[in-house]
ZAKE-575215 format. One record per residue (C-alpha): residue number from 1; x, y, z. Coordinates in steps of 0.25 Angstrom, whole numbers, plus 5000, padded with zeros to 4 digits. Layout:
<recs>
<rec pos="NUM" x="X" y="Y" z="Z"/>
...
</recs>
This chain:
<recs>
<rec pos="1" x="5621" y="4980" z="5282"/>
<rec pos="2" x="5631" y="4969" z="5276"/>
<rec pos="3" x="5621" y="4970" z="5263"/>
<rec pos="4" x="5625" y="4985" z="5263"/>
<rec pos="5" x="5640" y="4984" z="5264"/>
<rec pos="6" x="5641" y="4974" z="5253"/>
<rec pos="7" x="5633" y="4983" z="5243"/>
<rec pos="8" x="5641" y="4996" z="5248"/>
<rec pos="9" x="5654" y="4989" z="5248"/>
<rec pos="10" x="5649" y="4984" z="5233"/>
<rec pos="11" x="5646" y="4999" z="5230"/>
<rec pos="12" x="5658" y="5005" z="5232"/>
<rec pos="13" x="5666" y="4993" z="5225"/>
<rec pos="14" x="5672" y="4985" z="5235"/>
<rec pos="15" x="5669" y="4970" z="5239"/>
<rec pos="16" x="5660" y="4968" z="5250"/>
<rec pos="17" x="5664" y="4968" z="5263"/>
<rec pos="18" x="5662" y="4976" z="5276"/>
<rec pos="19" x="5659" y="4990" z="5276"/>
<rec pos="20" x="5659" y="5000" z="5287"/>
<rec pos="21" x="5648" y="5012" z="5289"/>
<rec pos="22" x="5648" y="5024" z="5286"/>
<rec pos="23" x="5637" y="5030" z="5296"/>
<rec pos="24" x="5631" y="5042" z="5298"/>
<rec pos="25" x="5626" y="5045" z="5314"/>
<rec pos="26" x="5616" y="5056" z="5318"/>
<rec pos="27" x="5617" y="5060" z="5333"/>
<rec pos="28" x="5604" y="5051" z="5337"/>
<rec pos="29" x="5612" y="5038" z="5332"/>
<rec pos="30" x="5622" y="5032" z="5338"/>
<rec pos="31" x="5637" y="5039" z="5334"/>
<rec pos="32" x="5649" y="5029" z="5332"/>
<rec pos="33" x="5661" y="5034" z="5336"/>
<rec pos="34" x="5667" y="5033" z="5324"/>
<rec pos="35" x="5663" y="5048" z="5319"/>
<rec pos="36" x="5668" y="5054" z="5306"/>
<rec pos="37" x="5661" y="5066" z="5303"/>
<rec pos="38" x="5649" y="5074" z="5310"/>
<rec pos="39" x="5638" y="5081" z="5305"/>
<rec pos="40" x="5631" y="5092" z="5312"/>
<rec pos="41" x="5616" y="5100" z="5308"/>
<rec pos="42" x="5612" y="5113" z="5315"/>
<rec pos="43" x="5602" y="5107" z="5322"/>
<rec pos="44" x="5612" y="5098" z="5330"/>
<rec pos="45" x="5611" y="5086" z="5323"/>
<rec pos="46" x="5624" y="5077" z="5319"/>
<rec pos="47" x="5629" y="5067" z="5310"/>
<rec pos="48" x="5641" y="5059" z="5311"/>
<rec pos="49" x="5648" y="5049" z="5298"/>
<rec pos="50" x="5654" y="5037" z="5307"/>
<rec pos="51" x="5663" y="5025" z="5299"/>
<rec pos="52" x="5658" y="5011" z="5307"/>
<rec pos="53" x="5661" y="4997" z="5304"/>
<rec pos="54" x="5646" y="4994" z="5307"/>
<rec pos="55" x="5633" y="5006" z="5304"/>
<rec pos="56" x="5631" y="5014" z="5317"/>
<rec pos="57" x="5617" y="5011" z="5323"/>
<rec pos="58" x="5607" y="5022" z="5321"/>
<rec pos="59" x="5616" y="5028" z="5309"/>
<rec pos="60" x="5616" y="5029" z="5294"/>
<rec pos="61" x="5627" y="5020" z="5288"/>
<rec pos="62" x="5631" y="5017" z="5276"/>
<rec pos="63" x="5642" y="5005" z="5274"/>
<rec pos="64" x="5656" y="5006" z="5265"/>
<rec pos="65" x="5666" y="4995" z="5261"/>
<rec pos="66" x="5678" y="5005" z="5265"/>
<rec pos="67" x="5688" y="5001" z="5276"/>
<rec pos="68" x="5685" y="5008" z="5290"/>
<rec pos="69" x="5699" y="5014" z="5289"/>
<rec pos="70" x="5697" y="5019" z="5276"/>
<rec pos="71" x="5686" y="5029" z="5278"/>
<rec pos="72" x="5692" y="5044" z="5283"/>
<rec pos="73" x="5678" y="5050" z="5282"/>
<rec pos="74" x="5665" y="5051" z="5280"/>
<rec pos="75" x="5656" y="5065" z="5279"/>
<rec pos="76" x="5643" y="5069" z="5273"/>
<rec pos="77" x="5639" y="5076" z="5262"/>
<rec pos="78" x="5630" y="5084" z="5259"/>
<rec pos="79" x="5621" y="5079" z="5246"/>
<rec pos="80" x="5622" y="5093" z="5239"/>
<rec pos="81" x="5637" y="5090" z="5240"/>
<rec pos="82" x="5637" y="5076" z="5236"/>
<rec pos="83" x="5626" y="5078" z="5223"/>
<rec pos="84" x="5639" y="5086" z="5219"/>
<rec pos="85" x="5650" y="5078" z="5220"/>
<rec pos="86" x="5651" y="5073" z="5206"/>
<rec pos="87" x="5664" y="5078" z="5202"/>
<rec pos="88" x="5672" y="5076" z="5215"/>
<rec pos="89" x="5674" y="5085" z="5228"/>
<rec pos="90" x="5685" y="5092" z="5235"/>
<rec pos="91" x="5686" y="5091" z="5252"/>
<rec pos="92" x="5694" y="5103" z="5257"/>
<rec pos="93" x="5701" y="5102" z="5269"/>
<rec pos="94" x="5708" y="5089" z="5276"/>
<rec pos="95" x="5722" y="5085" z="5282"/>
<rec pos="96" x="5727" y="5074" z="5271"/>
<rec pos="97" x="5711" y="5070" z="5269"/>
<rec pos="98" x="5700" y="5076" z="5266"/>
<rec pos="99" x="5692" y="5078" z="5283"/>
<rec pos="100" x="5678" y="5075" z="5282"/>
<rec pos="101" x="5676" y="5090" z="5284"/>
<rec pos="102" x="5682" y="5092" z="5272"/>
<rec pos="103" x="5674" y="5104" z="5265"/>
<rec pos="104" x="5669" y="5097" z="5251"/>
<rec pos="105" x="5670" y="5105" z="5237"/>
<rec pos="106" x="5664" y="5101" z="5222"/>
<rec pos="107" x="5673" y="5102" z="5211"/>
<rec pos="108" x="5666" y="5112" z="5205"/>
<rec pos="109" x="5664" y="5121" z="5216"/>
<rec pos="110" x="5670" y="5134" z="5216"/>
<rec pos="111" x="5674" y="5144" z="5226"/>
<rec pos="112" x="5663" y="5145" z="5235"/>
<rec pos="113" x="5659" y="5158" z="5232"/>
<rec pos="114" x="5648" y="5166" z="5238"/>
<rec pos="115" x="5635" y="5168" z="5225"/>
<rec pos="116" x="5634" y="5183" z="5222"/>
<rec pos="117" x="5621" y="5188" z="5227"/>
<rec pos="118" x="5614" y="5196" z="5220"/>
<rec pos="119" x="5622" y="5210" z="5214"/>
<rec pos="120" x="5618" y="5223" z="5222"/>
<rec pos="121" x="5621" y="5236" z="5215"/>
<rec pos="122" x="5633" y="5240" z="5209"/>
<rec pos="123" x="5635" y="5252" z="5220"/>
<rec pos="124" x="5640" y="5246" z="5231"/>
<rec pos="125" x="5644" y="5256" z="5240"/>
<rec pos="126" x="5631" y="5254" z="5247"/>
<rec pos="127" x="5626" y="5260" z="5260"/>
<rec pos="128" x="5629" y="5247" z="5268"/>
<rec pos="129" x="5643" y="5250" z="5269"/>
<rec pos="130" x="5639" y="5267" z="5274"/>
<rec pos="131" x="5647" y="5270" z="5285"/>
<rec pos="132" x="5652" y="5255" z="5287"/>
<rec pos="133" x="5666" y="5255" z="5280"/>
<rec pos="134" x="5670" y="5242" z="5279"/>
<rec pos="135" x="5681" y="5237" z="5290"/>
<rec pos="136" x="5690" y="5226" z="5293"/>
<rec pos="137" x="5686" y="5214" z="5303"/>
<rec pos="138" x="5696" y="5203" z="5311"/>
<rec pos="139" x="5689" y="5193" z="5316"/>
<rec pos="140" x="5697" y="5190" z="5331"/>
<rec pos="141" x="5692" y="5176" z="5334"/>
<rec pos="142" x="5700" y="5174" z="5348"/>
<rec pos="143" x="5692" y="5180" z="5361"/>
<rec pos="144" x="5706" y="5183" z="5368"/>
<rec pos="145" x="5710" y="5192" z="5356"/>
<rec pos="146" x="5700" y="5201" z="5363"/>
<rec pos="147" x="5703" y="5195" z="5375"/>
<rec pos="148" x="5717" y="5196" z="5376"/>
<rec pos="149" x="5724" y="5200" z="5364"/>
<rec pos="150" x="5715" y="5213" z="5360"/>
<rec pos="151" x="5728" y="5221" z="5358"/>
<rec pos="152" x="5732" y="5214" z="5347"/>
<rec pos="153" x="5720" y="5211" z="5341"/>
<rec pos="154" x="5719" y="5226" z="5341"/>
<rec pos="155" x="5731" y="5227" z="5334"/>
<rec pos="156" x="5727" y="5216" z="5323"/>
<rec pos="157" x="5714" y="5222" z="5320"/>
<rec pos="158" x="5722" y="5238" z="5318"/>
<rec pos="159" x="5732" y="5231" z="5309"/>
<rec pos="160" x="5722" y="5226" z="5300"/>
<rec pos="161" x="5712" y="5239" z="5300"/>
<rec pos="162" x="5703" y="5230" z="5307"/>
<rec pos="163" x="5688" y="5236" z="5313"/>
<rec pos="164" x="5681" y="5227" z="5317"/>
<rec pos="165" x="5685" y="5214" z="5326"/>
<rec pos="166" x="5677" y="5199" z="5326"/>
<rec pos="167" x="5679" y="5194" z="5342"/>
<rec pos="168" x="5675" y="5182" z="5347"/>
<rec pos="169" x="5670" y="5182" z="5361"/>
<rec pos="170" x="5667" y="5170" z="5373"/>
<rec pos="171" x="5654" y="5168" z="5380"/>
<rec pos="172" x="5653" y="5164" z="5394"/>
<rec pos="173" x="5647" y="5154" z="5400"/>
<rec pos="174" x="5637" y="5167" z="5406"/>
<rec pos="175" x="5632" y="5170" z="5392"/>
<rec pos="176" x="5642" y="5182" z="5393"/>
<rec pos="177" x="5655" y="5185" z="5384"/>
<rec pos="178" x="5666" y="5182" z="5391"/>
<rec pos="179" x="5677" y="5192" z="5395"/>
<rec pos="180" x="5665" y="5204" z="5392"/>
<rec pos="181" x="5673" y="5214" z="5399"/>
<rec pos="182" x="5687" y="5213" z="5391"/>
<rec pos="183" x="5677" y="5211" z="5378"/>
<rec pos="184" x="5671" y="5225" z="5380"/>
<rec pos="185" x="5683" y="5230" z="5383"/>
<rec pos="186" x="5689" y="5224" z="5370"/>
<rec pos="187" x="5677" y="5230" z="5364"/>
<rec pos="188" x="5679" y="5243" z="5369"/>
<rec pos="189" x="5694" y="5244" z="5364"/>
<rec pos="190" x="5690" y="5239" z="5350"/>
<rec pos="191" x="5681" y="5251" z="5348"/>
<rec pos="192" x="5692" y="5260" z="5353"/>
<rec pos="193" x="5700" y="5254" z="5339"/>
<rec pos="194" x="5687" y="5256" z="5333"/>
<rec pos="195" x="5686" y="5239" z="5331"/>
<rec pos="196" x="5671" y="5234" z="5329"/>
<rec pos="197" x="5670" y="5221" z="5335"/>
<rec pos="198" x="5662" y="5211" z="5335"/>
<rec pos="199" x="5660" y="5196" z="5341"/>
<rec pos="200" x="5661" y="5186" z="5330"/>
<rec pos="201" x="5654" y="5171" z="5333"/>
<rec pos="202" x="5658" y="5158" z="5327"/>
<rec pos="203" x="5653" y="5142" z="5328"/>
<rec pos="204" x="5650" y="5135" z="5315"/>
<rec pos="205" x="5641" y="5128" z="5323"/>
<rec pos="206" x="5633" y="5140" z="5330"/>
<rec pos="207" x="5621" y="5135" z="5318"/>
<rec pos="208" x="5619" y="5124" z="5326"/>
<rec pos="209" x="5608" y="5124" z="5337"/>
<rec pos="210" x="5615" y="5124" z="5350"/>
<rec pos="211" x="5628" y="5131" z="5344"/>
<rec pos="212" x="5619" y="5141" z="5339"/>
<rec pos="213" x="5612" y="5146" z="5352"/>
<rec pos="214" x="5626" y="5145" z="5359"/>
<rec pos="215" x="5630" y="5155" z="5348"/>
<rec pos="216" x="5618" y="5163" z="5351"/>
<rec pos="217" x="5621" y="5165" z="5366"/>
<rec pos="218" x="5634" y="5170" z="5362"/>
<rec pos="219" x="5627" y="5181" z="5354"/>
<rec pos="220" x="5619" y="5184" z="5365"/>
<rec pos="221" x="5631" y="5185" z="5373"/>
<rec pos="222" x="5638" y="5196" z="5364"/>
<rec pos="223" x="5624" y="5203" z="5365"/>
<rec pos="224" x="5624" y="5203" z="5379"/>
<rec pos="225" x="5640" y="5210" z="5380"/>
<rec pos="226" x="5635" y="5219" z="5368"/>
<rec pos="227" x="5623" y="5223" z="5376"/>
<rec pos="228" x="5630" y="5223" z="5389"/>
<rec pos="229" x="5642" y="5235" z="5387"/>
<rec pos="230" x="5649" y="5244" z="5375"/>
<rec pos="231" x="5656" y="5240" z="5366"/>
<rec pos="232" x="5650" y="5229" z="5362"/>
<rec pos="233" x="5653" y="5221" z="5349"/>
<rec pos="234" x="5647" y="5227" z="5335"/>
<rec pos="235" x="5644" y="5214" z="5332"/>
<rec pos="236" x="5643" y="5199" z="5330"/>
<rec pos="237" x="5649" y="5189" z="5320"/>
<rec pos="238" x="5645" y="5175" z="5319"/>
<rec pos="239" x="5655" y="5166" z="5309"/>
<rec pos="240" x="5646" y="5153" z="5310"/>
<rec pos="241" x="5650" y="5143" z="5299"/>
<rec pos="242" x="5641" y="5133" z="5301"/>
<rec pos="243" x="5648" y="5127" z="5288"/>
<rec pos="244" x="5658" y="5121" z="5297"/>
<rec pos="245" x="5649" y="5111" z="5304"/>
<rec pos="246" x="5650" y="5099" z="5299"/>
<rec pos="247" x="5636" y="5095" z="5291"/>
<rec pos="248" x="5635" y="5110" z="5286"/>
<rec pos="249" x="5637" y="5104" z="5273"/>
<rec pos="250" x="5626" y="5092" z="5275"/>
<rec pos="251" x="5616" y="5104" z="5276"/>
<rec pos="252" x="5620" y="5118" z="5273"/>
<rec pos="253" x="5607" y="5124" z="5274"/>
<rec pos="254" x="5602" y="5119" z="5288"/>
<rec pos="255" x="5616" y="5125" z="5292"/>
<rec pos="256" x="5614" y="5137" z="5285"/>
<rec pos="257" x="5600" y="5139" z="5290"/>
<rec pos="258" x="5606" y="5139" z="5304"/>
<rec pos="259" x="5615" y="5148" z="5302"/>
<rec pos="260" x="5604" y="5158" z="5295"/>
<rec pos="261" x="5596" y="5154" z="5310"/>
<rec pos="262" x="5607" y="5156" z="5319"/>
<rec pos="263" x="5614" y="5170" z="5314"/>
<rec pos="264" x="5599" y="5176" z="5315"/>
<rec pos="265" x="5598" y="5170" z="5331"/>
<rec pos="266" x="5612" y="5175" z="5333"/>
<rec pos="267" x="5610" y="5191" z="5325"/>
<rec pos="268" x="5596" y="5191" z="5335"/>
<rec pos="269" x="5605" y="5187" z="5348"/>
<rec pos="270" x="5615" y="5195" z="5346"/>
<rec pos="271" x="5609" y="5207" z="5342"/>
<rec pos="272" x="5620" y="5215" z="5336"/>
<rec pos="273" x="5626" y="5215" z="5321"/>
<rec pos="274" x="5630" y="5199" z="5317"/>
<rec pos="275" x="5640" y="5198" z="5306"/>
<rec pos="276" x="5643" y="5183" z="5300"/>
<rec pos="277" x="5657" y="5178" z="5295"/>
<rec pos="278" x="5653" y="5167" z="5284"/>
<rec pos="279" x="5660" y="5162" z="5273"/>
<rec pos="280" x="5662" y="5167" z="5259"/>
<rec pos="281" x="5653" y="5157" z="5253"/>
<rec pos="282" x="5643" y="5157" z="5264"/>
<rec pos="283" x="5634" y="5166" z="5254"/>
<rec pos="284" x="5630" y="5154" z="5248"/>
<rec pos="285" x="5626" y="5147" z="5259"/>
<rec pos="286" x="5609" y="5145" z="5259"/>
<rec pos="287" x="5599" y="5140" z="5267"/>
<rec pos="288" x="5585" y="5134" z="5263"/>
<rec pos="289" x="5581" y="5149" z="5263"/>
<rec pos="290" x="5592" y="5155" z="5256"/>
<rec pos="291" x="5605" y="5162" z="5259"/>
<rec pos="292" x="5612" y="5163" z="5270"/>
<rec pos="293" x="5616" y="5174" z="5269"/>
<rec pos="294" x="5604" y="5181" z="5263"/>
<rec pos="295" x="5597" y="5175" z="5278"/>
<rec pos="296" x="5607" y="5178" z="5286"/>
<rec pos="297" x="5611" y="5193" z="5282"/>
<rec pos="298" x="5597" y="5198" z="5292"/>
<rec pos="299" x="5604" y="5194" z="5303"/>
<rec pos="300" x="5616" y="5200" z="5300"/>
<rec pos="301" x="5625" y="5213" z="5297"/>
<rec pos="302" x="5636" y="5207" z="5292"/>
<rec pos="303" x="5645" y="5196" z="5285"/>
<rec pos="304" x="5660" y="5192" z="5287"/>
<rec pos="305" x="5663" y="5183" z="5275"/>
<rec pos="306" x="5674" y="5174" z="5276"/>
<rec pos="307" x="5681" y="5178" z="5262"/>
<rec pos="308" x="5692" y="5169" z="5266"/>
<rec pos="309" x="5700" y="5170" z="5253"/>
<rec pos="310" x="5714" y="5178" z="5250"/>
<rec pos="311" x="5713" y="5180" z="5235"/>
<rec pos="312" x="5707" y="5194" z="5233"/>
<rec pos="313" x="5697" y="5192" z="5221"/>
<rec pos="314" x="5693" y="5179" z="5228"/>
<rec pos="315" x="5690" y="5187" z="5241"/>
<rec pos="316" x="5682" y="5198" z="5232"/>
<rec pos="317" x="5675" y="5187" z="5225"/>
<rec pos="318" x="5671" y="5180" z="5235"/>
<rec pos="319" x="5666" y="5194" z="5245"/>
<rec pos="320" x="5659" y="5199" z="5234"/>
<rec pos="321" x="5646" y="5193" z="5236"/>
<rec pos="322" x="5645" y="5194" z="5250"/>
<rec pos="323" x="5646" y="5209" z="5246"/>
<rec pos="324" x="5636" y="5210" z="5239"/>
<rec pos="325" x="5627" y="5201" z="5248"/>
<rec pos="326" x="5630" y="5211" z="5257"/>
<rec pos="327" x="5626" y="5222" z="5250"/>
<rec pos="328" x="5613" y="5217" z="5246"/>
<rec pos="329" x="5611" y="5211" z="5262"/>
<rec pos="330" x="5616" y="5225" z="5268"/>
<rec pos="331" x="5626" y="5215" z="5275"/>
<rec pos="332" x="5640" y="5220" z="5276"/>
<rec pos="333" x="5649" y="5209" z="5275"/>
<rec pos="334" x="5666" y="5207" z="5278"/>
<rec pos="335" x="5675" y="5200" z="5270"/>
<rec pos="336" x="5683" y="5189" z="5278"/>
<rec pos="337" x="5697" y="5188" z="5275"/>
<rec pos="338" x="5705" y="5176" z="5281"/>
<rec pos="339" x="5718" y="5179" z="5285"/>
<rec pos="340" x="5723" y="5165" z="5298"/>
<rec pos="341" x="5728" y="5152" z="5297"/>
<rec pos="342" x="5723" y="5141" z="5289"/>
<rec pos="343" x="5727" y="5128" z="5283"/>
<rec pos="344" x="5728" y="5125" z="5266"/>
<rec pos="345" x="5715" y="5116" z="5264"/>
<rec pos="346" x="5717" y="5102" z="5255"/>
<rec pos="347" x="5707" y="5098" z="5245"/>
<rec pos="348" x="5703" y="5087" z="5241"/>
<rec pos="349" x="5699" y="5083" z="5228"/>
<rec pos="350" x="5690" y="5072" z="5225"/>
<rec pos="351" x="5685" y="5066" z="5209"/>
<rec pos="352" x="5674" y="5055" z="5209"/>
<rec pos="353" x="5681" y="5041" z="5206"/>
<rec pos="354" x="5678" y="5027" z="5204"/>
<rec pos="355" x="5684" y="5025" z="5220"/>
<rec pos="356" x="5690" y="5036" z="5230"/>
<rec pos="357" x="5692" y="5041" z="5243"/>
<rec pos="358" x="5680" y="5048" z="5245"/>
<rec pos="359" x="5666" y="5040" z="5244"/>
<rec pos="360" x="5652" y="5046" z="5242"/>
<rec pos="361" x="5644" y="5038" z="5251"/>
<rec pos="362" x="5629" y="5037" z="5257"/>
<rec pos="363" x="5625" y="5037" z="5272"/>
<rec pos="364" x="5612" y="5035" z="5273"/>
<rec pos="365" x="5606" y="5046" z="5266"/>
<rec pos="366" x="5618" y="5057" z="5268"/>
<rec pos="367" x="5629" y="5059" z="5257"/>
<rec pos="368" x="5644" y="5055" z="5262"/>
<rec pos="369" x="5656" y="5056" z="5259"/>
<rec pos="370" x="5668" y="5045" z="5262"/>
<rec pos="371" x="5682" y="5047" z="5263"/>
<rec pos="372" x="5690" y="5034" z="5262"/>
<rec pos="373" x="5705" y="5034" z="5262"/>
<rec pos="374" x="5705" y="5021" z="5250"/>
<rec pos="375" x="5698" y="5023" z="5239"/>
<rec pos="376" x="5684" y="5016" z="5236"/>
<rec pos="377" x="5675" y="5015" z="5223"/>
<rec pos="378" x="5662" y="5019" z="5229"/>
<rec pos="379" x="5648" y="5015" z="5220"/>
<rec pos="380" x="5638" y="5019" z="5228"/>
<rec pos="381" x="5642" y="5033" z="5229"/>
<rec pos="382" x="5656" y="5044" z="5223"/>
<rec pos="383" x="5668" y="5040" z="5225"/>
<rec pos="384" x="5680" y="5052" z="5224"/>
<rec pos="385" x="5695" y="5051" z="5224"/>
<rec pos="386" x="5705" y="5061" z="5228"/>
<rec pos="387" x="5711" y="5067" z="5215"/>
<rec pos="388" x="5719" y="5078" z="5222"/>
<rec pos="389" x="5721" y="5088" z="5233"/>
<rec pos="390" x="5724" y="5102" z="5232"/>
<rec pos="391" x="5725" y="5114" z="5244"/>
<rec pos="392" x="5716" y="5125" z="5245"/>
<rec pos="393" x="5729" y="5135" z="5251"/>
<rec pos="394" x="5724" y="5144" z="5264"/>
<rec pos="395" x="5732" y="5156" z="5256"/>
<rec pos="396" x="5719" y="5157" z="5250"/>
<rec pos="397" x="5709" y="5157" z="5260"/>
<rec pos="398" x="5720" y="5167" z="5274"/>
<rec pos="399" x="5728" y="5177" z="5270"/>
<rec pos="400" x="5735" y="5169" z="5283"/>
<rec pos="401" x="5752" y="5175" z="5282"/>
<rec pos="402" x="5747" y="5186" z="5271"/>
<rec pos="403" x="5743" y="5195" z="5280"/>
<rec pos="404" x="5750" y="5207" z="5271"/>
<rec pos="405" x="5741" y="5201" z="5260"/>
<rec pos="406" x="5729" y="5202" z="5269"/>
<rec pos="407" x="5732" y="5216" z="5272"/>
<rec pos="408" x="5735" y="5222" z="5258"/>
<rec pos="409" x="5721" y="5213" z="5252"/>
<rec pos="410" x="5712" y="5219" z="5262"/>
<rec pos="411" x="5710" y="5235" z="5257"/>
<rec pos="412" x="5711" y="5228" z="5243"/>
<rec pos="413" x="5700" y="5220" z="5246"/>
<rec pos="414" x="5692" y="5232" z="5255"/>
<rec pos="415" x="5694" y="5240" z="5243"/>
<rec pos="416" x="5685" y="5229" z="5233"/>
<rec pos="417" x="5675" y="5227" z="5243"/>
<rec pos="418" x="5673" y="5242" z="5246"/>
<rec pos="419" x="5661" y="5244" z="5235"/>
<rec pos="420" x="5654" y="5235" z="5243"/>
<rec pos="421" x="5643" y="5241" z="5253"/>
<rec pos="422" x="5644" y="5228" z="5260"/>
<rec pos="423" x="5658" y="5226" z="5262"/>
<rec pos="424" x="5660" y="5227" z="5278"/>
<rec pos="425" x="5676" y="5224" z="5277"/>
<rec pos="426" x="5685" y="5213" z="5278"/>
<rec pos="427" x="5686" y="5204" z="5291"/>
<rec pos="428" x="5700" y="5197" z="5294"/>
<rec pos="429" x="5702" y="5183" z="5301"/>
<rec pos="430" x="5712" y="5179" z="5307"/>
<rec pos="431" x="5724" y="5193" z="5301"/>
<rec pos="432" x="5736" y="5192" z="5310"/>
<rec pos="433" x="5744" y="5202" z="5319"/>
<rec pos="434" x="5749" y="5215" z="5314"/>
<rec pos="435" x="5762" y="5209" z="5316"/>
<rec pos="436" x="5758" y="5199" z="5307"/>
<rec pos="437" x="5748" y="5207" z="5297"/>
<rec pos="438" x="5759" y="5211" z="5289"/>
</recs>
């Protein structure tokens, strides 16, 4: 080990002298407590970067020449990412820094826009949309808006010519919906408004093993008050954005190959219509066997994709082939328009140079990346410095205090999307009040 230190600390061009570990930990070894990042896999596994002054027994470690108090993180990185990192990266997201969460884009990347599928015919007034004119959706997220508060929820949907409602619902600790009573009775006074409404799901983890049967249980259960008494919900909807765990990124298509298994388990445990919100670049996302997408659509009658953009043409550009997917999937799809709270997002921008702040490294095997908080030369791997930052603004994503703008885009939009067959109508998330909508 003393032999290693003194060639790593050679390699990244200091003099010799002690080096601390940076170790990666499965869960059959022993975890230090000084945990940086973890790791998960569908199947349960996990992985956790730890910084130690000595290598953790029954972990892969890999020694550096950099003061303990100096390192901020350390993650891992995907190989398809690292074979690309030639020209430099940017880290979105971060308070002051960069977070080891920190989503990571190439230089050269563009908007994440979903590939065109392949064109259907010029007509597009097809039969899918006979008899099914598209309508608005809200997504209402908090059980006690049903609970408690369905006045006004009422009152939010009218205002925004809303028919059909997303809900969220609790399950016992019987397997049964809690509250089954006032929910049917919620039911009821919807359908008297002519309101659609239907149970919407979400866990990023739910592709996971054990997540995934709890989320099935849950279907079950919504079967169960569906089979039990009128109304019942029209449907389902499952936001699972398995993207979100950390370690998506370290093999997308095991986790997208879960997701594939576990909206099939859920559409035959449920047994009504499944719809699934995903977002707008998810029509690239591929298993070993193909699309997504293309897999998915048998197990489901409909897509909410998360357009969350507020430039018109960049909204149309980016629900155009979705559109067509649906036409030649007979899916109908919804365009998801963003309109809550969120933050302006920093990025970071990172050039290669002869030392920086963030160090390409090895452990073991696995591709990693060091975030350091002095600069260091690094030969045995990239070194990156921080050039500049720049914000991606929120005004671009919500239509959060523009709610007048949001009101008078919407029939604009309907209007472009109308020759579609597909086109289902736009979902809201997060609109405000009628006192407020204006």
């Amino acid at each position: 080990m003393i032999l290693a230190a003194v060639l790593v600390s050679m390699a990244f061009g200091q003099s010799p002298g002690p080096a601390l570990w940076v170790a990666l930990c499965s869960n059959s070894a022993s975890s230090p407590a000084d945990g940086l990042t973890t790791y998960e896999a569908p199947d349960g596994r996990v992985q956790t970067t730890h910084v130690a002054a000595t290598a953790p027994v029954g972990c892969v470690a890999t020694p550096l020449p950099i003061a303990y108090e100096d390192v901020v993180w350390v993650r891992l990185v995907a190989p398809a990412t690292t074979n690309r990192l030639s020209r430099g990266l940017i880290l979105l997201g971060g308070d002051g820094v960069p977070s080891s969460g920190s989503e990571i884009v190439l230089p050269d990347e563009t908007s994440q826009a979903p590939t065109q599928v392949s064109a259907v015919s010029s007509n597009r007034s097809s039969a899918l949309s006979e008899g099914q004119p598209p309508i608005r959706a809200m997504w209402a997220w908090r059980p006690e808006l049903w609970r408690s508060e369905a006045s006004s929820l009422f009152a939010r949907a009218s205002s925004w010519n809303v028919g059909v409602l997303y809900v969220s619902v609790q399950v016992g600790a019987d397997g049964a919906l809690v509250d089954a009573d006032r929910l049917r009775a919620f039911l009821r006074d919807a359908g008297d408004r002519r309101l659609r409404v239907w149970a919407v799901e979400g866990d990023p983890r739910a592709v996971m093993e054990a997540e995934r049967t709890a989320m099935v249980q849950r279907a079950r259960a919504i079967r169960s008050f569906n089979a039990a008494g009128s109304p019942g919900f029209d449907g389902v909807q499952y936001d699972i954005e398995p993207y979100l765990v950390p370690g998506y990124a370290l093999n997308e298509e095991q986790w997208n190959e879960a997701y594939v298994a576990t909206i099939e388990q859920l559409r035959k445990a449920a047994a009504m219509p499944v719809e699934v919100a995903v977002p707008f670049w998810w029509l690239n996302a591929r298993t070993a066997d193909g699309r997504v997408m293309d897999r998915v659509s048998a197990f489901i009658e409909s897509v909410a994709v998360m357009d969350y953009r507020t430039d018109p043409d960049t909204i149309e550009r980016l629900a155009e082939p979705w559109l067509d997917w649906g036409e030649a999937h007979k899916r109908r799809i919804r365009v998801a328009l963003e309109a809550g709270r969120l933050p302006d997002e920093p990025r970071y921008h990172f050039r290669p140079a002869p030392s920086g702040t963030l160090l390409q490294i090895k452990i073991g095997d696995r591709d990693a990346l060091v975030l350091v908080r002095a600069p260091y030369a690094n030969r045995s791997g990239a070194a990156f410095r921080l050039i500049r930052t720049s914000t991606f603004e929120a005004s671009t994503v919500t239509f959060f205090g523009r709610a007048g703008n949001l009101r008078s885009l919407l029939p604009t939009l309907e209007r472009r999307f109308s020759g579609y067959g597909s086109f289902a109508g736009i979902a809201l998330h997060e609109v405000p009040p009628p006192d407020a909508a204006r």
